[in-house]
N, C-alpha and C positions, 0 to 999 in steps of 0.2 A: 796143913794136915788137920789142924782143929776143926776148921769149918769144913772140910770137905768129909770129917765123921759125924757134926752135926747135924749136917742136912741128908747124911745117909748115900752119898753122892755113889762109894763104891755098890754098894748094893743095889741102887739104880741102874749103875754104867755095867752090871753083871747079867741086868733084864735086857735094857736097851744102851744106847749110846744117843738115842731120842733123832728126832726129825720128823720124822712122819705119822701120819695116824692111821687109824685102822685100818681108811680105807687107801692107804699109800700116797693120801696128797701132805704136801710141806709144810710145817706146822710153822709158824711166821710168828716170831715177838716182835711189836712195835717197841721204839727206843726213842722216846722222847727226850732229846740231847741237844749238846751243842756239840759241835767238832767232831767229826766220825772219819776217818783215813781208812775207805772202804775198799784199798789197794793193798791194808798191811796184811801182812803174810798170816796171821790166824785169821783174817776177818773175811779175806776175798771170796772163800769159797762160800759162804756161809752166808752171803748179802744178797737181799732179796731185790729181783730184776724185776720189773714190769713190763712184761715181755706184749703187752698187747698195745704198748705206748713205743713208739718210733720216737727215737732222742733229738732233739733238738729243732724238731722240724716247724715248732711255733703252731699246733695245731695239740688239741684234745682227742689223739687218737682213740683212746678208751674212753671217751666220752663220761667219765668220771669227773668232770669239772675241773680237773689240774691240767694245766697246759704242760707235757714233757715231764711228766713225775717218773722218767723212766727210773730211775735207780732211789727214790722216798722223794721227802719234800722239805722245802727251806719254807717256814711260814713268813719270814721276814724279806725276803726277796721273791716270792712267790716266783720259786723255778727249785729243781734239783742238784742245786751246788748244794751238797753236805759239811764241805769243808770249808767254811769260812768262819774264823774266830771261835778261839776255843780248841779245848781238845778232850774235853773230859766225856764225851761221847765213843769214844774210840776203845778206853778200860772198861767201859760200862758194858759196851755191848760183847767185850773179851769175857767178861766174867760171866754172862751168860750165855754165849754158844760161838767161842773160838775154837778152832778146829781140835780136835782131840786125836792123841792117838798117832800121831804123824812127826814124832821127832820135830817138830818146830816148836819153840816159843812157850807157847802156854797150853791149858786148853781151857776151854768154858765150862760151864755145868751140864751145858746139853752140844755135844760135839757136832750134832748136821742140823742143827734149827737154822730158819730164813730167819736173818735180821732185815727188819724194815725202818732203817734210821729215818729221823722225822727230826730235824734241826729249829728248835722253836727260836732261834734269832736272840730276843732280850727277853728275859724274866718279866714277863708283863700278864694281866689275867689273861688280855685278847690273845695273844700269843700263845698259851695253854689251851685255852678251849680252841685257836684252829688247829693247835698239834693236835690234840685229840680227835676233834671233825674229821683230821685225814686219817690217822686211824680206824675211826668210827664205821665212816664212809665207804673205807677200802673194805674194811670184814661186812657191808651192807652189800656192796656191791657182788662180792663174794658169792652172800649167802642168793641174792637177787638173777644171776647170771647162773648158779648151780654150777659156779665153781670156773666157768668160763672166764672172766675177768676177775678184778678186786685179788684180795689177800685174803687167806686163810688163817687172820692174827685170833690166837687166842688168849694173850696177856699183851699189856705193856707193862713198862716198868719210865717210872721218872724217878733220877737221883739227883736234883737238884731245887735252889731256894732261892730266897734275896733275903741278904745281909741286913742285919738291923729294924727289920720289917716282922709284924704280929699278925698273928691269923685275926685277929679281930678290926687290924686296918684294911 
């Protein structure tokens, strides 16, 4: 209750309940995580598809430079398994736009946002800078295609760190 009067949330959810922008396209947070279950029942509806990439077929259908990035991206196995190792991607991306409103479970802060999970594998720099590339890349593409391909991300969010480790190493 605390935090959902800090950040003003009912008074937002009395404007909009969010998803879309002005001009009715999906407004897309990337989630730089590990372990995302893009099957659990707040999260399914709400997971952002790359609908111009054909799953599995071993080919760069969107010519986006990922082979098969149909449903985000695994930087560590360069393919679209989101679920491997890990799980703390899965609350993360709950707390910002699991489904609301719908008698299930939870809901997020923004109830119809595209979640664009982006699985960075191990805490490592290289690892962060290609989660972000694909990020980057998708809202380039985006902006480049005028909305025909790519994602429409306009934040991401990382909630994670390495243990024992200083910004200055």
């Amino acid at each position: 209750q605390y935090y959902l009067d800090l950040i003003k949330a009912y008074q937002a959810w009395d404007l909009t309940s969010g998803g879309k922008n002005f001009a009715g396209k999906d407004i897309v947070i990337g989630v730089v995580d590990e372990g995302y279950d893009i099957a659990h029942e707040d999260l399914k509806s709400n997971m952002w598809v790359n609908h111009e990439e054909i799953p599995d077929n071993g080919i760069d259908d969107d010519q986006n430079g990922y082979v098969d990035d149909y449903l985000g991206w695994n930087v560590k196995f360069n393919n679209d398994s989101l679920y491997n190792g890990g799980s703390h991607g899965t609350p993360v991306a709950g707390i910002i736009g699991a489904k609301g409103n719908n008698a299930i479970g939870v809901s997020g802060v923004n109830w119809n946002v595209k979640i664009l999970p982006v699985n960075y594998g191990d805490a490592t720099e290289a690892n962060a800078l290609a989660s972000y590339s694909y990020a980057y890349n998708m809202r380039k593409l985006y902006n480049n295609t005028h909305g025909k391909k790519g994602a429409f991300i306009v934040a991401t969010n990382s909630s994670w760190g390495i243990d024992n480790v200083f910004a200055e190493e």
